[in-house]
C-alpha positions in Angstrom: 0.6 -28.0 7.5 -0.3 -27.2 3.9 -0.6 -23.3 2.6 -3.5 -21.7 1.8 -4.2 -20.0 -1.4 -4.6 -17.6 -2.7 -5.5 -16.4 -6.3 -5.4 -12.6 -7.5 -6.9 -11.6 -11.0 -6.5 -7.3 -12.3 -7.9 -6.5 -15.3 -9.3 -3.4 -16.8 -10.6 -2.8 -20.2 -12.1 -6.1 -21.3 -12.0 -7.6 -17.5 -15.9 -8.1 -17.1 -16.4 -10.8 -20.1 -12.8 -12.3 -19.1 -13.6 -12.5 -15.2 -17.7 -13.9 -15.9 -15.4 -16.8 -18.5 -12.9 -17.8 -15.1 -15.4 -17.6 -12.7 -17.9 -19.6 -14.3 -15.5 -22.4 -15.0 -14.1 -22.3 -11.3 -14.7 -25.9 -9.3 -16.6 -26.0 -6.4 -14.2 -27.7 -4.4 -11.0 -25.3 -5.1 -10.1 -24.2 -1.7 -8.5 -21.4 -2.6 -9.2 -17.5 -1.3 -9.9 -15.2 -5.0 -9.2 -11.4 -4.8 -10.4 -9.4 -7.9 -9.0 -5.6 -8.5 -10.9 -4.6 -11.9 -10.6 -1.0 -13.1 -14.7 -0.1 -12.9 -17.0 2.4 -11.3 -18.1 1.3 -7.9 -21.8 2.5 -9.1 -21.3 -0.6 -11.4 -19.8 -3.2 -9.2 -22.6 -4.3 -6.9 -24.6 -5.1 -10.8 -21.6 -6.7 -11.7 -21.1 -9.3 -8.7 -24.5 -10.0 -8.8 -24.3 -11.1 -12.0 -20.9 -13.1 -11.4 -23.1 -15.1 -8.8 -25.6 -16.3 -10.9 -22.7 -18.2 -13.0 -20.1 -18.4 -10.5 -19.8 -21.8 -8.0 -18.1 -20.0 -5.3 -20.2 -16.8 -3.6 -19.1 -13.7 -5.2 -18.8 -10.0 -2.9 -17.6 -7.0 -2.8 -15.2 -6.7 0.3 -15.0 -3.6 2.8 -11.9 -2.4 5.2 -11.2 -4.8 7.8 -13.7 -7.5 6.6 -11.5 -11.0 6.5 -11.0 -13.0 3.1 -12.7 -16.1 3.1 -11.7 -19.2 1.3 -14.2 -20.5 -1.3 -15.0 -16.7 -2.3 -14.2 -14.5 -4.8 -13.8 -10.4 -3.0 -14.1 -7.8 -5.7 -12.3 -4.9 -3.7 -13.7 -1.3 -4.5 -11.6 1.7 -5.5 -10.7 2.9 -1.9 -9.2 -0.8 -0.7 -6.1 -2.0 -1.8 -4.0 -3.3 1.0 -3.9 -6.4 2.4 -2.7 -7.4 5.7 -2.2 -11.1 7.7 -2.2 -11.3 11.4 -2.8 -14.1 14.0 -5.9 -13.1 15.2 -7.6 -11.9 11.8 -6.1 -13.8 9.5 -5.9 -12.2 6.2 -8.1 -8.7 5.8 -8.2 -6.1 4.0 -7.1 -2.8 5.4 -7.6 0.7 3.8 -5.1 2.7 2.0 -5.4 6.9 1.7 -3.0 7.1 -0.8 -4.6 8.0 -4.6 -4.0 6.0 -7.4 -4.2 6.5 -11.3 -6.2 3.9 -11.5 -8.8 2.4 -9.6 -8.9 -0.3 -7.5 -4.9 -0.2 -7.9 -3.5 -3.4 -9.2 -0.2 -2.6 -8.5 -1.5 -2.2 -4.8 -3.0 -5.5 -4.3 -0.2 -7.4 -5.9 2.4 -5.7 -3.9 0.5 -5.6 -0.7 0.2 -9.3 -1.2 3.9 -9.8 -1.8 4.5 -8.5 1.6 2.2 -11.3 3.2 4.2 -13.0 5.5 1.8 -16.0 5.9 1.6 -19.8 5.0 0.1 -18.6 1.5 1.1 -19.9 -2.5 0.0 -16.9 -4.4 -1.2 -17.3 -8.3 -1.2 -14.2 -9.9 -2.6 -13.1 -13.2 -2.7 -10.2 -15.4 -5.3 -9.7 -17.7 -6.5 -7.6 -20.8 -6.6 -3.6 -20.1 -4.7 -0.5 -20.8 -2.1 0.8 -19.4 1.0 -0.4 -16.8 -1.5 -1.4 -13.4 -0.3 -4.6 -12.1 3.1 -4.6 -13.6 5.2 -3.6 -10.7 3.3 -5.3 -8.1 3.5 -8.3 -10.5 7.5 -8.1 -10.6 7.1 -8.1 -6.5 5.2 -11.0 -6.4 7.1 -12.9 -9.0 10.8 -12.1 -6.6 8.8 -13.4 -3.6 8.4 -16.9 -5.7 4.5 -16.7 -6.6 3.7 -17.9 -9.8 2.4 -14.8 -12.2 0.8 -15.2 -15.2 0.3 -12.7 -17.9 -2.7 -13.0 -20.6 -1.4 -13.4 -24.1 -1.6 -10.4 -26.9 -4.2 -13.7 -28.7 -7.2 -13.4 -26.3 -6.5 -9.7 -24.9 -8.5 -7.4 -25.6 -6.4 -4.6 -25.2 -3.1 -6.2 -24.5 -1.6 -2.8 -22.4 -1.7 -4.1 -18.7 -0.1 -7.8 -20.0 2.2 -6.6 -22.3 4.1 -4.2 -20.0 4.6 -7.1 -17.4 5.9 -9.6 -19.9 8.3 -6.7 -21.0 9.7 -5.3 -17.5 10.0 -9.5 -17.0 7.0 -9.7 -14.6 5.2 -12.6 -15.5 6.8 -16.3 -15.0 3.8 -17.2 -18.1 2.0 -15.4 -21.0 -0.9 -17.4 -21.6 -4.3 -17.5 -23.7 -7.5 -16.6 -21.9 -8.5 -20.3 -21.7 -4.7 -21.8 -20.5 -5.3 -19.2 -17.6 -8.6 -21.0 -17.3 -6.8 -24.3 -16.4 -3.6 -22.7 -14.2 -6.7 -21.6 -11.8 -8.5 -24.5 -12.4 -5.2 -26.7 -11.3 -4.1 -24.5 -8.9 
């Protein structure tokens, strides 16, 4: 039987223009499941996916505790979810965690959370423009449990914080331009 998969995107400062450039390019037919942590106020996020589904082929949502990830969507999670879970029955959910983060929704939280998936999934990970260190760690977990990780390049960040620490602490298996990540996700 052939995995699922399953694409995850952080960003922060610079995310929106970035994610609207991905999504809009995305195939109809990738079969893949798309989970989105980007730094932003949840007062903003329901204008935001709305938006994204005007120019996105693949229905756009914000995603709640215990809701299951569909494939063929893209689930923005809000700034209290950040673990993910697999089981028989549910198949892959979200579930909520208490614990605070600096930042909000916590990269680092969906990318580890998702490196503890013990499920028939290939993960593609990427990294994109923001400041700061989210997403590095949980990038170095995915990248040990053999996902493929990509970093955006300094070139088409528009703050290159977030990237640049994964490259350094050896994160990321690629550092890529904002348009090479376009075609990883697009072949993936």
């Amino acid at each position: 039987m052939k995995n699922k998969k399953l694409i995850l995107i952080g960003a922060s400062t610079g995310g929106p223009g970035h994610l609207e450039r991905i999504l809009s390019s995305l195939d109809p037919h990738l079969d893949a499941s798309i989970i989105i942590a980007q730094h932003i106020d949840s007062i903003f996020l329901p204008s935001m996916i709305k938006r994204l589904n005007d120019v996105c082929a693949h229905e756009v949502i914000q995603i709640h505790e215990n809701q299951s990830i569909k494939s063929k969507t893209v689930h923005f999670i809000d700034k209290d979810i950040s673990s993910l879970k697999f089981s028989s029955s549910k198949g892959l959910y979200l579930n909520m965690n208490t614990q605070a983060s600096h930042y909000q929704p916590s990269v680092n939280a969906l990318f580890s959370s998702a490196s503890k998936l013990d499920a028939p999934y290939d993960i593609l990970a990427c990294l994109l423009t923001g400041i700061g260190d989210d997403g590095a760690e949980g990038m170095l977990a995915l990248k040990n449990k053999g996902a493929r990780c990509i970093a955006e390049s300094q070139e088409s960040s528009i703050v290159f914080g977030m990237p640049k620490v994964a490259f350094e602490i050896g994160a990321s298996t690629e550092i890529m331009h904002l348009d090479k990540i376009i075609e990883a996700i697009k072949n993936f």
